[in-house]
C-alpha positions as CSV (number, residue, x, y, z in Angstrom):
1,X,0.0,0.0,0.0
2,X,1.4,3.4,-1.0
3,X,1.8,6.2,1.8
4,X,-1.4,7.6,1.8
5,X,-2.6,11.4,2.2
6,X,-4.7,11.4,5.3
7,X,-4.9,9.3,8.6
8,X,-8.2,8.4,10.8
9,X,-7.7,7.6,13.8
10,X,-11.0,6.3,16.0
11,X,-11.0,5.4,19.5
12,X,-13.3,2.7,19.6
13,X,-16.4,2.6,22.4
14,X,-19.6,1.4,22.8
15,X,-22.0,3.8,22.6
16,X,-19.7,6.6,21.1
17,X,-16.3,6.5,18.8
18,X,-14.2,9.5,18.6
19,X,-12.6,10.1,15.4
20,X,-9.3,12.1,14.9
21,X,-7.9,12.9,10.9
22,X,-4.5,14.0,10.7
23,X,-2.3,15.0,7.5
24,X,1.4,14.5,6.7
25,X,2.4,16.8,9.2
26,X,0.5,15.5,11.8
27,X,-1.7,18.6,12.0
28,X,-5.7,17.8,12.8
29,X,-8.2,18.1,10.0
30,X,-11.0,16.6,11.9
31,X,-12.2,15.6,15.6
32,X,-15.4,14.4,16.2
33,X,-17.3,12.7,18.8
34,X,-19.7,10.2,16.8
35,X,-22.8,7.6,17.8
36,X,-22.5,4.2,17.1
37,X,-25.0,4.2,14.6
38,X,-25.0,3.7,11.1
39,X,-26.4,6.9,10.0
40,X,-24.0,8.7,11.2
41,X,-20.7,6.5,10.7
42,X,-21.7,6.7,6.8
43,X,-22.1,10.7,7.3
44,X,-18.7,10.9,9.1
45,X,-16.9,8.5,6.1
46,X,-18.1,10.6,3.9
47,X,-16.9,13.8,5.3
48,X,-13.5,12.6,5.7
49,X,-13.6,11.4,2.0
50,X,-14.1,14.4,0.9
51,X,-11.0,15.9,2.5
52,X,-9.1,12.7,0.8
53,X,-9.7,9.6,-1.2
54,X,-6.8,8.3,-0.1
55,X,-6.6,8.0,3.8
56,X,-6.0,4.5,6.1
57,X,-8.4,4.4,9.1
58,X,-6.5,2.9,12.1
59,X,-8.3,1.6,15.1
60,X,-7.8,0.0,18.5
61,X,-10.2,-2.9,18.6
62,X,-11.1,-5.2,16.0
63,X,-14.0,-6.7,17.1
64,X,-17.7,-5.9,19.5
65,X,-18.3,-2.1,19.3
66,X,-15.9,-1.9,16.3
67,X,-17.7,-4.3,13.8
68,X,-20.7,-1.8,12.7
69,X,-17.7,1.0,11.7
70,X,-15.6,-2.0,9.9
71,X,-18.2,-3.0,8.0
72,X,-19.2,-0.1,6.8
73,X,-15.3,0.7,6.0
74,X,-14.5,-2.9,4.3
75,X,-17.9,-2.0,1.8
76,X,-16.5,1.6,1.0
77,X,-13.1,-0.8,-0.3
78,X,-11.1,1.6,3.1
79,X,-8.1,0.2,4.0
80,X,-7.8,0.0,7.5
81,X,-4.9,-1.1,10.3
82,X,-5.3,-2.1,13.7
83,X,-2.9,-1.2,16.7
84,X,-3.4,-2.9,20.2
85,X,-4.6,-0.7,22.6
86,X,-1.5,-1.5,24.9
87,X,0.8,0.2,22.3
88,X,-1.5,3.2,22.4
89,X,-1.6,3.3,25.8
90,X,2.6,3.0,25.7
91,X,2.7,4.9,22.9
92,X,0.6,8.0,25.0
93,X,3.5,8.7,27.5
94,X,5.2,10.0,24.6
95,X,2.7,13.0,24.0
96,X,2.4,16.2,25.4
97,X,-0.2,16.4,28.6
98,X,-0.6,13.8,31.2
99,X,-4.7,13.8,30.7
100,X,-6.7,11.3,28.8
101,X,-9.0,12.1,26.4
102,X,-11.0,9.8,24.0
103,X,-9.9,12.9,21.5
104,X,-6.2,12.4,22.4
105,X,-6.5,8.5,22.5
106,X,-7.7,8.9,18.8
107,X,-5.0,11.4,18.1
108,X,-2.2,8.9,19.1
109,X,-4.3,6.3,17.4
110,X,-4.0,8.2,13.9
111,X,-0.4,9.5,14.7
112,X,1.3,6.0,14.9
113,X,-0.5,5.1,12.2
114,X,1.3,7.4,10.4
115,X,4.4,7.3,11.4
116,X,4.7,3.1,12.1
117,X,5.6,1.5,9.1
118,X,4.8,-2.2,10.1
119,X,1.8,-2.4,10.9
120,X,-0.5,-4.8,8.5
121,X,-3.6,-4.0,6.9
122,X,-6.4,-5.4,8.8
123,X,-9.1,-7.4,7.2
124,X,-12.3,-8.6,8.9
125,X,-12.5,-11.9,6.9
126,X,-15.0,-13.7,4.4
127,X,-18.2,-14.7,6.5
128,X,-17.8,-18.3,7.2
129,X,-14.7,-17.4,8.8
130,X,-16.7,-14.8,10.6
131,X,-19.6,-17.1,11.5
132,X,-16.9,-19.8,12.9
133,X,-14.9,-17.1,15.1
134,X,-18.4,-16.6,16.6
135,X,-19.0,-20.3,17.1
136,X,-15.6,-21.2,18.1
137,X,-15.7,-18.3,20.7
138,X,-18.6,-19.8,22.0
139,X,-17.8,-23.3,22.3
140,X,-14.8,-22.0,24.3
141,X,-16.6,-20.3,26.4
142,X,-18.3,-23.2,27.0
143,X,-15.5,-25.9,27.8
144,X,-14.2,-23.0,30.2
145,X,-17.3,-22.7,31.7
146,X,-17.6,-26.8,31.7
147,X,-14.2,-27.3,33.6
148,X,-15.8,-24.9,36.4
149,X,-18.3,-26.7,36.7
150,X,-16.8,-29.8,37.1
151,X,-14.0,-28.4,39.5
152,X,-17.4,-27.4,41.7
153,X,-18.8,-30.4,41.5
154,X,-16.2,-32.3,43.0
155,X,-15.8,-29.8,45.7
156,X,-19.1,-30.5,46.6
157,X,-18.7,-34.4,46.5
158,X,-15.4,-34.1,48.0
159,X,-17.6,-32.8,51.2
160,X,-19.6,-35.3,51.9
161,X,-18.7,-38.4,50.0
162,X,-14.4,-38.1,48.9
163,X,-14.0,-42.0,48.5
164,X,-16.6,-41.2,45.3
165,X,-14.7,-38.2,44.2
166,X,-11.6,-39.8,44.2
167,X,-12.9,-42.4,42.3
168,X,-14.8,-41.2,39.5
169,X,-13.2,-39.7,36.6
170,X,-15.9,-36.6,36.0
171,X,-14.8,-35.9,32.7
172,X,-16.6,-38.9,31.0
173,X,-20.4,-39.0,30.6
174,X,-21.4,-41.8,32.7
175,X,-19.6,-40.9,35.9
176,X,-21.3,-37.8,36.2
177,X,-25.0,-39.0,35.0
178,X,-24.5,-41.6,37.6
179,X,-24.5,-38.5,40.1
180,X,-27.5,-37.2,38.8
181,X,-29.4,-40.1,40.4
182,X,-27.1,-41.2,43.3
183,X,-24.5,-39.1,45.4
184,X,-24.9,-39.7,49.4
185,X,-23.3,-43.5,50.7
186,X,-26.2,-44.6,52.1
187,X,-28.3,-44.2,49.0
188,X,-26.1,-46.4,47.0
189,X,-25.5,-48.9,49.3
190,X,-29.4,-49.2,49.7
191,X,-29.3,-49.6,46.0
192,X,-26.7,-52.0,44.8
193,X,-24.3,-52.4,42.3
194,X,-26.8,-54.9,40.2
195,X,-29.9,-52.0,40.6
196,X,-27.3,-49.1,39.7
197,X,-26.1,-51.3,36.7
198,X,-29.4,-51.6,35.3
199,X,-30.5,-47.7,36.1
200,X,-26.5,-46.9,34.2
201,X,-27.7,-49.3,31.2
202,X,-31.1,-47.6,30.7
203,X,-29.2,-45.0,30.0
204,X,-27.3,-46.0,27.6
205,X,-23.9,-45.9,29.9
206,X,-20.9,-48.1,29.1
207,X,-19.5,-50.3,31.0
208,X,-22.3,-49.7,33.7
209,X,-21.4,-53.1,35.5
210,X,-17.9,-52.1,36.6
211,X,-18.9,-48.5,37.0
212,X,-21.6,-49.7,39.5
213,X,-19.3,-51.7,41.2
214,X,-16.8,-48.9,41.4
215,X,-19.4,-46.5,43.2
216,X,-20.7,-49.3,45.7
217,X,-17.1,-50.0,46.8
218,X,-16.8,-46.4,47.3
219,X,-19.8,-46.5,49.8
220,X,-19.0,-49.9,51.8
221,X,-15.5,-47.4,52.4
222,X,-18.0,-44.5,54.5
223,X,-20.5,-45.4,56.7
224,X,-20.9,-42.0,58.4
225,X,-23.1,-39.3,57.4
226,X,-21.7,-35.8,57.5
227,X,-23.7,-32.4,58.5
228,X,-25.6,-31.1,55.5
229,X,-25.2,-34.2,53.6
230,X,-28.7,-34.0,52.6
231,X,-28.7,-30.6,51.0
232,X,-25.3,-30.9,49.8
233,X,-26.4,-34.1,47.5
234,X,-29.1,-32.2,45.8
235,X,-26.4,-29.4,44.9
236,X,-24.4,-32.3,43.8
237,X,-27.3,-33.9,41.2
238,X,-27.7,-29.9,40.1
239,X,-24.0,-29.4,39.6
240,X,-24.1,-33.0,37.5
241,X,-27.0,-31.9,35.8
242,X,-25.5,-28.6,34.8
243,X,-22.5,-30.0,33.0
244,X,-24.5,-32.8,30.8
245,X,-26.4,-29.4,30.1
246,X,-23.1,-28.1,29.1
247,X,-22.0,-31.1,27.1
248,X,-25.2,-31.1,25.0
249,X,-24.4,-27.7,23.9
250,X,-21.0,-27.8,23.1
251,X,-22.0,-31.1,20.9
252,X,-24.5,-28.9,19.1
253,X,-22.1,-26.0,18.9
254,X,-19.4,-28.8,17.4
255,X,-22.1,-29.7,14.8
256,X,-22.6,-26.7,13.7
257,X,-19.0,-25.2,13.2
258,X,-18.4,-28.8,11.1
259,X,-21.0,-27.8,9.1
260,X,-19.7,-24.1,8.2
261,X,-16.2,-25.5,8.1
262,X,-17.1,-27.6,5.3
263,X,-18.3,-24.6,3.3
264,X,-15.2,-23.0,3.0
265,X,-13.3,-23.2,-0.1
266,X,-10.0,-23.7,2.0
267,X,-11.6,-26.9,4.2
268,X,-9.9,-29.8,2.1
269,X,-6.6,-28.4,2.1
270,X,-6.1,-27.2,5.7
271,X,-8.1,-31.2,6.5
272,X,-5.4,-32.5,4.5
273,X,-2.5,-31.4,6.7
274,X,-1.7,-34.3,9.3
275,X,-2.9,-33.5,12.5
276,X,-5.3,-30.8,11.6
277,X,-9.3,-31.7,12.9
278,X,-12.3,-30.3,12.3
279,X,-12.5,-28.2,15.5
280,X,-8.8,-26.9,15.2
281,X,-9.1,-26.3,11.3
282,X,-11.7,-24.5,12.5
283,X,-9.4,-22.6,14.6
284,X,-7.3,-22.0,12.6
285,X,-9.7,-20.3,10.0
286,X,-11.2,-17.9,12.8
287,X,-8.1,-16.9,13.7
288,X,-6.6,-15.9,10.0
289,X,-9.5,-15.7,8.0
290,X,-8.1,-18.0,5.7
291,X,-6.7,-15.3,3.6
292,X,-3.0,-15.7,3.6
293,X,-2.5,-12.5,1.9
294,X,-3.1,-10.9,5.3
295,X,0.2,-12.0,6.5
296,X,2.8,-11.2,3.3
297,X,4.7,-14.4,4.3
298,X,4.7,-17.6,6.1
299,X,6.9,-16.0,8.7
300,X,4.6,-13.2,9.6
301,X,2.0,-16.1,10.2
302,X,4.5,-17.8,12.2
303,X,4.6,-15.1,14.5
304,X,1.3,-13.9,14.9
305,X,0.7,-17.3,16.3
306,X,3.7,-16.6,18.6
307,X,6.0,-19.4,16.8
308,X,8.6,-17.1,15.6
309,X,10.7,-16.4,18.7
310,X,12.3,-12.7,19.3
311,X,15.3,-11.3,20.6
312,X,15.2,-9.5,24.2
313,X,19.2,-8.5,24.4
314,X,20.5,-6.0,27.6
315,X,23.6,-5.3,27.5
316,X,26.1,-8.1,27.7
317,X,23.5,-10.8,27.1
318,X,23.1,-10.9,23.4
319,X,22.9,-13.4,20.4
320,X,20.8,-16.7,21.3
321,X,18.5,-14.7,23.8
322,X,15.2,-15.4,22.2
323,X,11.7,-15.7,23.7
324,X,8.0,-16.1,22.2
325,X,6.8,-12.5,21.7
326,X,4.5,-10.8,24.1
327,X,1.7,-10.2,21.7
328,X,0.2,-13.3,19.8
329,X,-2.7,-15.1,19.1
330,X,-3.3,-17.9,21.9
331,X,-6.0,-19.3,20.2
332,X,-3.5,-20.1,16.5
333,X,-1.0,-21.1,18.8
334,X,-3.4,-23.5,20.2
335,X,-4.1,-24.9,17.3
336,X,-0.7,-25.3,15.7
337,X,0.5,-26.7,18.9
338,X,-2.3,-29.4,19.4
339,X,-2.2,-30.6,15.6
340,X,1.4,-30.9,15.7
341,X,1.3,-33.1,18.8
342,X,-1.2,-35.3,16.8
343,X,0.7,-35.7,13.7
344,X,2.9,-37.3,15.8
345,X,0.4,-40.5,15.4
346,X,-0.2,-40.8,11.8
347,X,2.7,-39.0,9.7
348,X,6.2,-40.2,9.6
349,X,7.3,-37.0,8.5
350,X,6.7,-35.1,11.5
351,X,7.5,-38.2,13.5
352,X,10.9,-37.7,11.8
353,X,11.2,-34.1,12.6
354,X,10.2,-34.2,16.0
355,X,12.7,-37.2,16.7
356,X,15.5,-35.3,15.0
357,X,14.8,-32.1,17.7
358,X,15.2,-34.5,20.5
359,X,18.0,-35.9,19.4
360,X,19.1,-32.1,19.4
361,X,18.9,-31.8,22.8
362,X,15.7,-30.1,23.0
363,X,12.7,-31.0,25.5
364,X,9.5,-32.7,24.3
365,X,7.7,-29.1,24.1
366,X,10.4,-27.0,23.0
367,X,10.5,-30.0,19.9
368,X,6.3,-29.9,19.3
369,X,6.8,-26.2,18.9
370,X,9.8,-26.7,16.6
371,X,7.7,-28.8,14.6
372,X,4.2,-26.4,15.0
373,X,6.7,-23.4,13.2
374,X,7.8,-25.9,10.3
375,X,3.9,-26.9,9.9
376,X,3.2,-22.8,9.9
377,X,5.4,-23.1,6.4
378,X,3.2,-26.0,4.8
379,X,0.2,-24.9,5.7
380,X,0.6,-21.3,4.2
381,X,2.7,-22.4,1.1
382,X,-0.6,-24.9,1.0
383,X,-3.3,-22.8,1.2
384,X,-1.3,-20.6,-1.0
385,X,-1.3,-22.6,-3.9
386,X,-4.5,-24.3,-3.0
387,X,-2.7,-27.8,-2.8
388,X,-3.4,-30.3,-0.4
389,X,-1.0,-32.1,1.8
390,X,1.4,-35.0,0.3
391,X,3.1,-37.0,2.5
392,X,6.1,-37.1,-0.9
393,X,6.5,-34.6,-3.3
394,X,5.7,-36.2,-6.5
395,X,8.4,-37.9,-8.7
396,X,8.0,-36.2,-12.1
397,X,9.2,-38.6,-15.2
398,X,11.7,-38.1,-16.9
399,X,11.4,-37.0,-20.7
């Protein structure tokens, strides 16, 4: 992108944005205060078009109250940049004044804009990749909000009934539908492990013979009944109940981002990679967009998903002192990480590579994130040339 006239700076908020254009010089041309509503974010791009055609809009936040403005800029063909709001808010110290202003925020926004020279051109992404940052965000939220709820659960057990807790693993299905029905000793021992089998197998619960025997050995191991025992059981079947709630949700939300995963034209070539699942292509593609022209070059990818490690020299420690950047996207290096690990199953390549790191000297996760920055190369050069994986290249014959 060529240097361009004019600079809009807009410090992002919910209700309100405040917009700063600066020239050349850095001299303001504009500041205005301006509703989060389209109607008047169309009036306010058209103003500043008519001081210049050619201007880059530079923003703080990509997403939430920002996506009415970027929309409205990506279908007026703007280019537009984003800078984090922890370089703006390092970046501030550096002005004049120790007050801060929405007006001066957006003035600093617009001023490194135009005076950075590496910052990359930010593009919101087709809409499947849009839809599937939404329903991978979700889905997070959701296995986050799962593992609380289990960690609660078995705090709960743990108070009246720990021979239970420590026996059941709460991450599978069946232990924790078999609290639903039974959590105090005395209840289960009433029961027995041939009526608890039969209740498991109703419900369609594997191996319900040996887990009803696990939970009845449990109970002939405490005969005593705690205080609160009975209130603290219902909280227990509520807890149980909540994360089956959880996991029902998170299977629809899994159905659904397969489904607009499959739409996208880059789905069999980021599949084909080894390693690379539904859920994590899916990551991958909320995280990037898909569109590797966002990034220049596989190393840029690299190091937005915090594989490409930086210097941090001081004084007489220099050369070799290199660490993961402080800004990156945990959610790529996620999923570079994870399919890398699972390559190691199925693809003798990787297998290879990873082997050849240990034999380096390096540690088991210092060689999976060898290997996830190698994979960072494939799977751009890939999607790239819109090729999928081979496991060889192929032997051309000869003449």
């Amino acid at each position: 992108m060529a240097v361009p006239e004019i600079w809009a700076g807009v410090d992002i908020g919910k209700e309100h944005h405040h917009f700063v254009v600066i020239d050349a010089q850095g001299k303001r041309l504009l500041s205005r205060r301006i509703l989060n509503d389209e109607a008047e974010l169309l009036q306010l791009i058209a103003d500043v078009l008519e001081l210049s055609r050619d201007v880059l809009w530079a923003v703080d936040i990509s997403h939430g109250g920002a996506a009415l403005l970027l929309g409205l800029l990506v279908s007026h063909d703007q280019h537009i940049t984003y800078i984090t709001g922890l370089a703006i808010h390092r970046a501030s110290a550096g002005y004049r004044g120790q007050a801060k202003t929405d007006a001066k925020d957006a003035f600093v926004i617009a001023d490194q804009a135009r005076m950075r020279t590496d910052l990359g051109v930010l593009r919101p992404g087709d809409e499947i990749s849009v839809d599937l940052r939404t329903l991978v965000t979700r889905r997070t939220d959701l296995v986050c909000d799962r593992t609380r709820q289990i960690n609660r659960l078995r705090a709960q057990l743990l108070s009246i009934f720990p021979a239970l807790e420590r026996s059941l693993d709460l991450t599978k299905k069946g232990p924790v539908l078999l609290l639903t029905g039974y959590q105090a000793p005395a209840a289960i021992r009433r029961a027995g492990a041939s009526r608890i089998a039969t209740w498991l197998k109703n419900r369609k619960v594997r191996n319900s013979a040996a887990l009803a025997r696990t939970v009845v050995e449990a109970a002939e191991a405490q005969f005593t009944a705690l205080p609160g025992e009975k209130l603290a059981a219902t909280m227990v079947a509520r807890l149980a109940k909540g994360v089956m709630a959880l996991d029902e949700e998170i299977a629809e939300l899994e159905t659904l981002i397969e489904a607009r995963f499959r739409e996208h034209p880059h789905a069999e070539v980021i599949q084909s990679l080894p390693g690379m699942g539904t859920m994590l292509s899916a990551e991958f593609l909320a995280a990037t967009g898909g569109d590797m022209d966002t990034f220049g070059t596989a190393d840029r990818l690299a190091g937005y998903a915090g594989l490409a490690p930086v210097p941090r020299d001081s004084g007489r420690v220099s050369g070799g002192n290199l660490h993961r950047p402080r800004r990156y996207h945990r959610g790529l290096l996620r999923a570079f990480y994870l399919s890398a690990f699972a390559s190691l199953r199925n693809c003798p390549a990787s297998k290879q590579f990873y082997e050849r790191k240990r034999a380096e000297g390096k540690g088991h996760k210092q060689a999976l994130l060898a290997l996830a920055r190698r994979r960072a190369n494939v799977l751009w050069a890939m999607i790239r040339d819109g090729a999928c994986y081979q496991a060889t290249p192929p032997v051309t014959a000869a003449a």
